[in-house]
C-alpha positions in Angstrom: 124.4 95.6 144.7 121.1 94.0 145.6 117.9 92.5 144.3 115.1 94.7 144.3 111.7 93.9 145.5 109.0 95.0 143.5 106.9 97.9 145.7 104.0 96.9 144.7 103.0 92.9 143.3 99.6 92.4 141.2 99.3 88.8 140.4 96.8 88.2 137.5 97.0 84.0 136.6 97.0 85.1 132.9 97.2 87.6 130.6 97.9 88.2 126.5 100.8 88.7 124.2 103.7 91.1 123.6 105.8 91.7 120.4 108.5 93.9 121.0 107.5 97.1 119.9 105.5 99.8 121.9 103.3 102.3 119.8 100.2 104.3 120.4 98.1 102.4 117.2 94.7 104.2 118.3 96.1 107.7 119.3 95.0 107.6 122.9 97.9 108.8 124.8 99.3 105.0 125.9 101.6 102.6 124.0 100.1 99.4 123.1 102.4 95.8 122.9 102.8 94.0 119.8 103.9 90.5 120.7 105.3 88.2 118.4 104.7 84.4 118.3 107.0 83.1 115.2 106.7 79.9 115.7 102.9 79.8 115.3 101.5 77.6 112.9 98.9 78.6 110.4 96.1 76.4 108.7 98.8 73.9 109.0 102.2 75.3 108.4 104.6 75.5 110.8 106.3 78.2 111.6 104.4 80.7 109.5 103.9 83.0 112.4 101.4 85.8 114.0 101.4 88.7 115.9 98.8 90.2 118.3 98.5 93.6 119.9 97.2 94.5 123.6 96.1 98.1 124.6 97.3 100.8 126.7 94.7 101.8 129.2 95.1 104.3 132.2 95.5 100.7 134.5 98.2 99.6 132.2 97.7 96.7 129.5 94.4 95.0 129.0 93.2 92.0 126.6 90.3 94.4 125.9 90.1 94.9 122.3 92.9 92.7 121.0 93.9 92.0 117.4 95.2 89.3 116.3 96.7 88.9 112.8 98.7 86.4 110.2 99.3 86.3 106.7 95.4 83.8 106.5 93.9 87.3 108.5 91.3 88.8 105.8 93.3 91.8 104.3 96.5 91.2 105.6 98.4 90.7 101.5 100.3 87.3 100.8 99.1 84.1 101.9 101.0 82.0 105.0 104.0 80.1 104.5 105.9 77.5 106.8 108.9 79.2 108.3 107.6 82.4 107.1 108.0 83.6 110.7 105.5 86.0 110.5 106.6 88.5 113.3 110.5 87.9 113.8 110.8 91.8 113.0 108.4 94.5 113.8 108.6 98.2 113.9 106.2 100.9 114.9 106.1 104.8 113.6 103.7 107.7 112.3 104.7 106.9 108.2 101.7 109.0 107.0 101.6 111.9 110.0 98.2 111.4 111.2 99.1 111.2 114.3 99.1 107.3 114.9 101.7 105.0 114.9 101.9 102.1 112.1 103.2 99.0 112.5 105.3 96.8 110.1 106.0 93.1 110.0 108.6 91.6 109.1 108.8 88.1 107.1 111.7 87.2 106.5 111.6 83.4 105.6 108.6 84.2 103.3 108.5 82.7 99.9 108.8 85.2 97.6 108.2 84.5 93.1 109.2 81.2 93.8 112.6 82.2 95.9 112.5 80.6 99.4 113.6 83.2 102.2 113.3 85.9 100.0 111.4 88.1 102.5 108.8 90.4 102.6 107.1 92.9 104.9 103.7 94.3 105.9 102.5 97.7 106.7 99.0 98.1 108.5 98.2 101.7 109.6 97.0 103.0 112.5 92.9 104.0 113.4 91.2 105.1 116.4 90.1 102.1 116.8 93.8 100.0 116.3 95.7 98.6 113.7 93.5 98.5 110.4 94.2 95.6 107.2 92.5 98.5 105.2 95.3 99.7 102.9 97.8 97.2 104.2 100.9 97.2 102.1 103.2 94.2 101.3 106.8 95.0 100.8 109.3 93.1 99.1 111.9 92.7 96.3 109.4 91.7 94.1 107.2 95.2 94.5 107.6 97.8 91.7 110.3 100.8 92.8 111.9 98.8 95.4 115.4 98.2 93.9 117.4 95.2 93.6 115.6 91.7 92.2 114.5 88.9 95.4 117.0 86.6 95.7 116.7 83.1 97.7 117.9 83.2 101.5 117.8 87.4 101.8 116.0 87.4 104.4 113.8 91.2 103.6 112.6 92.0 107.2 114.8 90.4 109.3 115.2 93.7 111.1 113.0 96.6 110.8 113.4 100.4 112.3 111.5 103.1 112.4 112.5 106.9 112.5 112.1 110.4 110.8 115.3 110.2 108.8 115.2 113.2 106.8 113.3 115.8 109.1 110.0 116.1 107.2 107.7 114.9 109.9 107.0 111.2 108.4 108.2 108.4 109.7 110.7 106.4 107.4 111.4 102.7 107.3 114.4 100.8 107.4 115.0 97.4 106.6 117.5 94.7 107.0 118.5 92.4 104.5 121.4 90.7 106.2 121.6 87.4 104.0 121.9 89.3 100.8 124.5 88.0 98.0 126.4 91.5 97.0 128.1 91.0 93.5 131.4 93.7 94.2 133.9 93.5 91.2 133.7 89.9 90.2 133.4 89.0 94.0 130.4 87.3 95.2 130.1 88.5 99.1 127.3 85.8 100.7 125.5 86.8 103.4 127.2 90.3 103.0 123.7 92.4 103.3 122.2 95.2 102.6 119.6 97.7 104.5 116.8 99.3 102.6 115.0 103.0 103.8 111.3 103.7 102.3 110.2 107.1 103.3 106.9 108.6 104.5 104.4 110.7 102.6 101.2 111.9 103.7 99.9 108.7 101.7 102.0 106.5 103.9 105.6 104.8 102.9 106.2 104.7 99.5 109.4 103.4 97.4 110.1 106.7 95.3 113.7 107.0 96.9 114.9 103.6 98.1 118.6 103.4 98.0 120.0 99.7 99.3 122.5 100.6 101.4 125.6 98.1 102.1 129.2 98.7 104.3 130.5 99.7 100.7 128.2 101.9 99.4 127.7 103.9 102.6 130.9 104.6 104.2 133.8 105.9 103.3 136.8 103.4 102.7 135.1 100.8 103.8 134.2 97.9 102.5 131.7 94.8 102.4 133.1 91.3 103.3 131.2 87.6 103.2 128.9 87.1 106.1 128.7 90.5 107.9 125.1 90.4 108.3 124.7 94.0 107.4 121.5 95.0 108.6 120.8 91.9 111.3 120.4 94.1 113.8 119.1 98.2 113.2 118.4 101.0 115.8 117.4 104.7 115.7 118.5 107.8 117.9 119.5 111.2 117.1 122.9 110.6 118.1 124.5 114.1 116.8 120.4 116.3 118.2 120.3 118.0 114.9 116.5 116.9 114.7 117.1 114.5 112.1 117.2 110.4 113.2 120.2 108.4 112.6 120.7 104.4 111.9 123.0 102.4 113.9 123.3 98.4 111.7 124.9 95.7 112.9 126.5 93.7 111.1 127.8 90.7 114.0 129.0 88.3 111.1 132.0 91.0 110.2 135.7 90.4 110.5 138.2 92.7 110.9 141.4 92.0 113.0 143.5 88.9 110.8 140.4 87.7 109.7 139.1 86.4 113.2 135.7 85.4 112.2 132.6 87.4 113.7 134.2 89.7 116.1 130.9 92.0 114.4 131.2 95.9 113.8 128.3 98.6 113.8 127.9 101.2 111.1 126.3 104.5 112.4 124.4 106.2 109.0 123.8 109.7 110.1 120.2 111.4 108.8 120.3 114.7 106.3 117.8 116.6 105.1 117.9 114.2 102.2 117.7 110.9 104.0 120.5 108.8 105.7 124.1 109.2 104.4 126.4 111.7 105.3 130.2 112.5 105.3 130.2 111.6 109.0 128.9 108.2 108.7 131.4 105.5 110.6 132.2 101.8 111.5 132.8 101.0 115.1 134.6 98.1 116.3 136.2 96.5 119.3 139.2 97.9 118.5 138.5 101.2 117.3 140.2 103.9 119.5 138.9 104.8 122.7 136.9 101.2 122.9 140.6 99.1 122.4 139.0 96.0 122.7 140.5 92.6 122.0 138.4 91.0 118.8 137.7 87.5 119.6 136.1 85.1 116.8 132.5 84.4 117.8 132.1 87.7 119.8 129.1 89.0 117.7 129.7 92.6 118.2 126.7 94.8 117.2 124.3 91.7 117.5 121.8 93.8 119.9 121.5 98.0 120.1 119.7 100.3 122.3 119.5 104.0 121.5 118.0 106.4 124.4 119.8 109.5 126.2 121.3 108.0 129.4 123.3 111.0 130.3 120.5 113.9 129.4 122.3 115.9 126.9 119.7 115.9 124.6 121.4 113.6 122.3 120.9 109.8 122.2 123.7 107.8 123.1 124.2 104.1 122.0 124.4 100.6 123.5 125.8 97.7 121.5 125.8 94.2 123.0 128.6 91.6 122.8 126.6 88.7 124.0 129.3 86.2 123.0 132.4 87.9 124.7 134.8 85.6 127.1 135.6 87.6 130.2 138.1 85.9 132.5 137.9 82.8 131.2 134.3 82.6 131.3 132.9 81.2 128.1 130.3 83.8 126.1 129.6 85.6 129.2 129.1 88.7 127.3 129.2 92.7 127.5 127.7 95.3 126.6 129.6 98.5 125.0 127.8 102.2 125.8 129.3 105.2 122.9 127.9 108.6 123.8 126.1 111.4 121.2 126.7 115.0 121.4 126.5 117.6 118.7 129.3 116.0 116.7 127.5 112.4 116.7 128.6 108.9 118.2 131.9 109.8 120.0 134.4 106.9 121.6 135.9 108.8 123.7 134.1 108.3 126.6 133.1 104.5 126.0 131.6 102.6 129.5 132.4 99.1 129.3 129.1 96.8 131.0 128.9 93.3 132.2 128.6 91.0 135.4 131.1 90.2 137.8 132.4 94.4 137.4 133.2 95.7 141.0 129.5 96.9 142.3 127.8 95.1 139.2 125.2 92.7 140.8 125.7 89.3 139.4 129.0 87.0 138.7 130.1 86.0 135.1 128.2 83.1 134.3 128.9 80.8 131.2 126.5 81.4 128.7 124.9 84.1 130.3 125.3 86.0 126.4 124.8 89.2 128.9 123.6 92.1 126.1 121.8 89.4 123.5 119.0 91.6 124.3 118.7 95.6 124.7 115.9 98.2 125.3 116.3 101.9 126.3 113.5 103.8 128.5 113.1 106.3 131.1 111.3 104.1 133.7 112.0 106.2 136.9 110.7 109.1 135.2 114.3 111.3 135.8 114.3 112.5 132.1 117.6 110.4 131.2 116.9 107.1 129.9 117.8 103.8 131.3 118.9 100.8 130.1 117.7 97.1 130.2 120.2 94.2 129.6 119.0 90.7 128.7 120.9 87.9 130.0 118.8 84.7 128.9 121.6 82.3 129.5 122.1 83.2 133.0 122.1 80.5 135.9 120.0 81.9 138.5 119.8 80.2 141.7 122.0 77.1 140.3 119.1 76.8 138.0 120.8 76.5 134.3 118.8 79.3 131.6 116.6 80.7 133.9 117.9 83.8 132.6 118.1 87.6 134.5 117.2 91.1 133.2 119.9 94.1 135.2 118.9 97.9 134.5 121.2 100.5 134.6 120.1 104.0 135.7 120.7 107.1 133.5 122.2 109.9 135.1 124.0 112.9 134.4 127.4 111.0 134.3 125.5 108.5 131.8 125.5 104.6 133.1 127.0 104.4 136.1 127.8 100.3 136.8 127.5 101.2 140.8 123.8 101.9 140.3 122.3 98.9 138.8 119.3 96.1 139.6 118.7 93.1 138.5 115.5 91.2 138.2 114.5 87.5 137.6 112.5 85.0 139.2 114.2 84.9 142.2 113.5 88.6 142.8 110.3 89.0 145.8 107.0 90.1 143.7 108.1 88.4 140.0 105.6 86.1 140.2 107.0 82.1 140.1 110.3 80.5 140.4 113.7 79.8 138.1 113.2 77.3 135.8 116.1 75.3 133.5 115.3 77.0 129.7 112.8 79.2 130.5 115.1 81.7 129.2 113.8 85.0 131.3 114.9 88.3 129.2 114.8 86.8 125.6 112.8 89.7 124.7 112.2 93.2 126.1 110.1 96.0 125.4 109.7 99.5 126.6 107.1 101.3 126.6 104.4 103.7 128.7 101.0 101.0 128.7 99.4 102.7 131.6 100.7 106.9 130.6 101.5 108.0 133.5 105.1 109.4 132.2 107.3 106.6 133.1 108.5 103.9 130.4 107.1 100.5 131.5 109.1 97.0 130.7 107.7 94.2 129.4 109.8 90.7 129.6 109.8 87.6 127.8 110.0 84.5 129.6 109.9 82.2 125.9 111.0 78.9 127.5 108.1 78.9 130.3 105.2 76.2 130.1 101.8 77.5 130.0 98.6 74.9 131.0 100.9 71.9 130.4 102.5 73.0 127.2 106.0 73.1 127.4 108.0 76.6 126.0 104.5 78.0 125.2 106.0 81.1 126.0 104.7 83.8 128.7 105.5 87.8 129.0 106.1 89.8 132.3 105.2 93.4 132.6 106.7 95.4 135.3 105.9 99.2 135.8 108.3 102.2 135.8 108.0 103.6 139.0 109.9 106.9 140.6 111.3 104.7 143.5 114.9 102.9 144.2 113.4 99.5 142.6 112.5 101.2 139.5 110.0 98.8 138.5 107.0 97.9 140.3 103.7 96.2 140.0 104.1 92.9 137.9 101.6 90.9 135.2 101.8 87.7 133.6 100.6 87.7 130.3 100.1 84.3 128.0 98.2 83.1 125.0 95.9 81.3 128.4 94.9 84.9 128.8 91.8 86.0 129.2 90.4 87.7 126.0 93.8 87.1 124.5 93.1 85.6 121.1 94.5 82.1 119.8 95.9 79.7 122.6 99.2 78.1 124.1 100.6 75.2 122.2 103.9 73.4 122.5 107.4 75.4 121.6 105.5 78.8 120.2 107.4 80.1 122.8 105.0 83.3 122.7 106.4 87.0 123.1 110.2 85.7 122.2 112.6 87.9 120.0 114.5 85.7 118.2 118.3 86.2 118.8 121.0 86.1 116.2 121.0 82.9 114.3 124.8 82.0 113.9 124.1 81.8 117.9 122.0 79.3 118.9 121.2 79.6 122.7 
């Protein structure tokens, strides 16, 4: 395989931030970019965090219009906190059906009744005009209805996803609670986690059915364990097309095999026209049949997911990443593992195995590389099967240590083939600039449609990067789905120097990044 050049190059010096979630907020007919910038500090307190959201617009992003908010933004509920990290999470969907998407915020180091790293979350709806702090709601263990009491170091929010669970035309929303104590028996399981799911109403999410779910409440013979991390990671696909969403959680902290230390599962919570939880709900691990995996301590299975239809049966298929996997020797190279839906949900039978240095798989194993820490799904050649982006922040590129790569696999009707890949990073002609040691290109991707023209559009954090001097200020790439070879074309640099972006760059905010899994440092 090959770099690709980009077809077509547009250069703009700056431009504004990018969470990781694409959503239509003012109805319009284009996705819009919430970007994350946890590390902000607020009135003082470090760490606290903010997000901000850029428009859609029929040339793709613009700073036109941006919002900016943080927990000292008039009508956003709770007040900032240091290490709050405002923005870690965030998760976009239509939770009162008026035909705009929401967003919610996840806090998951926010003090909550005294009780640091309790956690909590924010809803703000959706307007013509954007994301509204009218009628914001604040979510946490502290709320009335939401079951279970906060407890110090749960981290509420520290993953949030957003799908129609039950089939009523609301969005519903999950989140992860991965540092949770669970009391089992006379056990105490730390860090064992739990996921919580508040459904959508016509008013908007409310908690009249949450049900925590953990590994031993939800499926069958299984059980919960210290330090699975239920919940650190969440994604949503119909996996079995029945119309009804279903929630893949990770939990990378698990251990299986002789007690070998984080190899990491998945549990895959099927939706009913009830909510999630269903007869057919399963683990996965490395060693489940038809994946037969060797489980290696460390290997973080389930620490990223990606849901979309790569084959284009009408039913999504899954892709869990193994960023810490050893291949040939080569120390936390990583992997990623693609399980395929049909009408029977997640099957293994027909498991592809994805990483660097595979016969016609551009790139060799690099150590480090933690190929699969990050994972997005999207149709960007406009084909109708989805497509899928791999993060690989670690990666040497051009024997510069860190730089990092992103490698997209095209859908087809085979699913993900490895012989039809491309890989993209600074090296590649029209990505504007050069490699640089801990910039950390691909800590972060989005997809989404900016400019609606039918093809999903990729968005790309480059966290390490210095902005105006200011060292890991943090910028954000946007390439553009396009229906040739390259599959992306047409590139923007977006920072908090920006243009119309609000706020500005500052030392180690490291703008746009999505936080990877914390018992993994990079």
């Amino acid at each position: 395989m090959r770099h690709f050049a980009l077809s077509t190059v547009l250069l703009v010096s700056s431009v504004a931030r990018v969470s990781f979630a694409a959503s239509d907020f003012d109805g319009d007919g284009r996705d819009d970019l919430v970007i994350p910038t946890v590390n902000e500090e607020v009135n003082g307190l470090v760490k606290a965090g903010a997000v901000s959201i850029l428009f859609g617009s029929g040339s793709g992003i613009t700073a036109t219009g941006d919002q900016y908010f943080d927990h000292a933004t008039p009508g956003v509920a709770g007040s900032p906190k240091a290490f709050a990290a405002f923005g870690k999470a965030t998760a976009t969907g239509d939770f009162n059906g008026d035909g705009r998407d929401d967003l919610a915020v996840g806090s998951p180091g926010m003090n909550v009744s005294g009780l640091p790293g309790a956690g909590s979350v924010n809803v703000m709806y959706g307007t013509p005009n954007g994301l509204s702090v009218i009628g914001d709601q604040w979510w946490h263990r502290d709320v009335a209805g939401v079951a279970r009491d906060p407890g110090a170091s749960d981290e509420f929010g520290d993953a949030l996803a957003a799908g129609d669970f039950d089939g009523d035309g609301f969005d519903d929303l999950a989140v992860g609670v991965p540092g949770e104590l669970l009391e089992v028996g006379a056990e105490d399981l730390w860090n064992a986690g739990t996921v919580h799911v508040f459904y959508g109403s016509p008013q908007g999410l409310t908690a009249n059915r949450d049900k925590p779910y953990s590994l031993v409440n939800s499926v069958a013979s299984a059980t919960s364990e210290p330090l699975d991390r239920f919940g650190r990671s969440l994604i949503v696909g119909d996996f079995n097309s029945d119309g009804r969403d279903d929630l893949a959680i990770g939990l990378p902290g698990r251990s299986f095999e002789d007690e070998v230390m984080g190899v990491g599962g998945v549990a895959i919570l099927y939706g009913t026209s009830s909510g999630l939880g269903s007869p057919n709900d399963i683990v996965l691990k490395q060693t489940s049949a038809g994946i037969d995996e060797e489980s290696e301590e460390g290997d973080r299975f389930g620490a990223a997911l990606a849901a979309g239809d790569f084959d284009g049966d009408g039913a999504d298929d899954l892709a869990i990443g193994v960023p810490n996997e050893d291949l040939d020797g080569v120390q936390q190279a990583g992997q990623v593992v693609i399980v395929y839906g049909g009408e029977s949900g997640i099957s293994t039978a027909d498991t592809m195995l994805l990483h660097q240095g595979l016969d016609e798989v551009d790139g060799e194993l690099g150590v480090h590389a933690q190929f699969g820490r990050y994972l997005v799904a999207g149709d960007f050649d406009g084909d109708g099967r989805d497509d899928l982006a791999v993060g690989a922040s670690g990666a040497t590129i051009a024997n510069v240590e860190k730089a990092g790569s992103v490698t997209i696999f095209r859908g087809s009707n085979a699913g993900l083939p490895s012989s039809n890949d491309s890989v993209y990073s600074r090296v590649t002609p029209g990505v504007p600039g050069a490699p640089k040691a801990n910039e950390r290109f691909g800590a972060g991707l989005l997809a989404g449609d900016f400019d609606g023209d039918g093809r999903m559009d990729l968005a790309i954090s480059v966290p390490g990067a210095t902005v105006s001097g200011d060292a890991a200020a943090g910028l954000v790439m946007v390439l553009y789905g396009s229906a040739s070879s390259a599959i992306l074309g047409g590139a923007e640099t977006w920072s908090q120097n920006s243009p119309g972006v609000q706020d500005a760059p500052a030392p180690g905010e490291e703008f746009g990044a999505r936080p990877g899994t914390p018992i993994d440092p990079e």
